[in-house]
C-alpha positions, 0 to 999 in steps of 0.5 A, a space after each residue: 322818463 320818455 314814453 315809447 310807442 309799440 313801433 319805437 320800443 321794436 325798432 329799438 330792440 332791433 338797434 340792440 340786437 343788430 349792435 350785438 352782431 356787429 359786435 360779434 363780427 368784430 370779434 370774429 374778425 379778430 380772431 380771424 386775423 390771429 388765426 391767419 398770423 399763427 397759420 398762414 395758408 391754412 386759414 378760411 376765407 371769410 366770403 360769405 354773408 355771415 361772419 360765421 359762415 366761412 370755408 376751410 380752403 383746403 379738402 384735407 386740411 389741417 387742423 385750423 383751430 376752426 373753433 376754439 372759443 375763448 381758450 388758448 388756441 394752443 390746447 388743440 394741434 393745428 396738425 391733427 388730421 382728419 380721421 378716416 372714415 370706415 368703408 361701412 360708412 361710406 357705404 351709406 354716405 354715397 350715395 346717401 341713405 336716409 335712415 330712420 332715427 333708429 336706424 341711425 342709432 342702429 348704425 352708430 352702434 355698429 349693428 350693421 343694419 341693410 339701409 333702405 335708400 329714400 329716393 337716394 339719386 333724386 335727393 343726390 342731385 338736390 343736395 348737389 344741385 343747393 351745394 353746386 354754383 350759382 348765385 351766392 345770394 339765392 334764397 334756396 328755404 325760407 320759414 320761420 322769418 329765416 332766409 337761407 341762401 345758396 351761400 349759407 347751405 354751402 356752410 354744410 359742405 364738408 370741412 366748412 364752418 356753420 353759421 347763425 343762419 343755418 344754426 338757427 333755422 336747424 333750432 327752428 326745424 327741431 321746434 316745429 318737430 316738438 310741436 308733434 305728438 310724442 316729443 318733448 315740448 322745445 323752445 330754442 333761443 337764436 345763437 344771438 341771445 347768449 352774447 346778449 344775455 352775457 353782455 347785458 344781463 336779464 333785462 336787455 333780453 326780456 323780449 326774447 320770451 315774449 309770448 314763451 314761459 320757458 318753465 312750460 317747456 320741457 327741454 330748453 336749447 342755448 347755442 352759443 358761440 364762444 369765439 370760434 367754437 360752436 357749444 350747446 347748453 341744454 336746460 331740461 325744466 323736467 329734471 332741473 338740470 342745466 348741461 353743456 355740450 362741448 364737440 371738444 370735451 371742455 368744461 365750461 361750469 361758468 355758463 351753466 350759472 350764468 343760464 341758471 342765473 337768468 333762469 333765476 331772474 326770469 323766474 322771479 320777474 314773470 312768476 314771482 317764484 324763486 328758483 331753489 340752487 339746491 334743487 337744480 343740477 348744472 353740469 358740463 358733460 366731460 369728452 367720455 361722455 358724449 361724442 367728440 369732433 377729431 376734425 376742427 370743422 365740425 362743431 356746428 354739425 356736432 351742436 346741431 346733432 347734439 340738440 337733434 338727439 336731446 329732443 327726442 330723448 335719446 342718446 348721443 350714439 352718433 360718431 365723427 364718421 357720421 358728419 358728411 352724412 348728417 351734413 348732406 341730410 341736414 341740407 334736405 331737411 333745410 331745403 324742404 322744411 322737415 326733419 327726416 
């Protein structure tokens, strides 16, 4: 066998990586063109930097089967429209009200809280300013060797479809928060690892925790993309459980084991212990368990949501009618590197 140096074997394990998303692109561009054929004029147009990073044409659209995953794009009416949202909550959405995550759960619950505005025009005009015109290639945040441009915030437009950039740079913002006093410790994988792992098994993803030993964290965050339809897995090391989170309610036990499997494998391989499945509990949580998308827009915000509320061990109390809110609060917390 030849041997590598340190520069070659990196540059090689880019080469994967970087085959990976342009796999990815093709299937998405697939998909892209079944869409357009079985609902034309109702489809996004795939303009931006990302192939992920596309945009409903219409403000009121109907349903665009936006993220469907594998399944049968016909499991979900393309005419289901939107739900309304209640005056209470447009109240706080414009302009918008910065909330404590109390405060937030407060309202999900219906408390009826007086909401105390942060700066609420200054932040309006930033939020507008990030969403408005300019060049789509600005470079508006960049940490975490993450670049977002004006064009990826704009993904958080209302009814537009989030990318892997704003995906993983968000998983990065929850990271860094982990790193404070009274959180549980996190450790996120790029959107761009699953498809790997599925594709290649354990080996072709070792690197992926080089310097991280997954079993020292207490919560591990897996988003994926199935296709269309952005999903979370959450592998909490505290309670041995392995759960998947679907804005649609679908069950999906088979990625569960194929996490619980690497777990396996990496476990074996960097501590040499084995992982018992009698001690493990892998589950996916049904549509009555944890918040559903009415739209077919919002399944990055809901994964986002979802990992944002599993981090700080709380429950899933948030609703369809809080998305245009945590869509504006998610472009300040990219914008200026925090979370609220």
């Amino acid at each position: 066998m030849p041997e590598f140096t340190t520069s070659e074997t990196s540059k090689m394990g880019r080469t994967a990586e970087e085959d990976v998303q342009r796999g990815e692109k093709e299937k998405y561009k697939q998909h892209l063109q079944l869409l357009k054929e079985k609902y034309p004029g109702s489809c996004p147009n795939p303009h931006l930097r990302s192939f992920r990073n596309v945009q409903a044409v219409s403000k009121e659209p109907v349903m665009t089967v936006s993220h469907l995953d594998g399944q049968k794009r016909g499991d979900v009416s393309p005419h289901m429209t939107l739900r309304t949202t209640s005056s209470s909550v447009q109240k706080r959405t414009n302009p918008i009200y910065y909330l404590s995550a109390v405060e937030e759960e407060q309202l999900a619950c219906g408390s009826g809280i007086a909401c105390k505005p942060v700066a609420p025009q200054a932040m309006e005009r930033e939020i507008a300013a990030a969403l408005g015109t300019g060049p789509h290639d600005e470079i508006l945040s960049s940490a975490f060797k993450l670049e977002i441009t004006r064009d990826d915030i704009r993904t958080l437009t209302d009814f537009c479809w989030l990318n892997d950039e704003v995906i993983n740079f968000y998983m990065s913002l929850l990271m860094e928060r982990s790193k404070k006093e009274g959180y549980p410790v996190v450790h996120a994988f790029s959107t761009f690892f699953y498809p790997k792992l599925k594709s290649e098994g354990q080996k072709a993803v070792t690197r992926w925790t080089r310097g991280v030993d997954l079993f020292k964290q207490d919560l591990v965050l897996v988003p994926i993309h199935l296709g269309v339809h952005w999903t979370l897995v959450v592998i909490d090391i505290r309670k041995k459980t392995i759960t998947y989170f679907d804005s649609f309610g679908r069950n999906r036990d088979d990625i569960c084991q194929t996490l619980f499997k690497y777990l396996q494998e990496e476990s074996q391989e960097k501590r040499n212990l084995e992982l018992s499945s009698s001690e493990w509990t892998l589950h996916s949580m049904e549509s009555h368990e944890i918040p559903q998308q009415l739209n077919g827009s919002d399944c990055g915000v809901f994964l986002c949501k979802y990992a944002d509320y599993v981090s700080r061990d709380k429950p899933l109390t948030f609703t369809q009618s809080h998305m245009p809110y945590f869509r504006k609060k998610m472009v300040w917390e990219i914008l200026h590197q925090q979370l609220l």
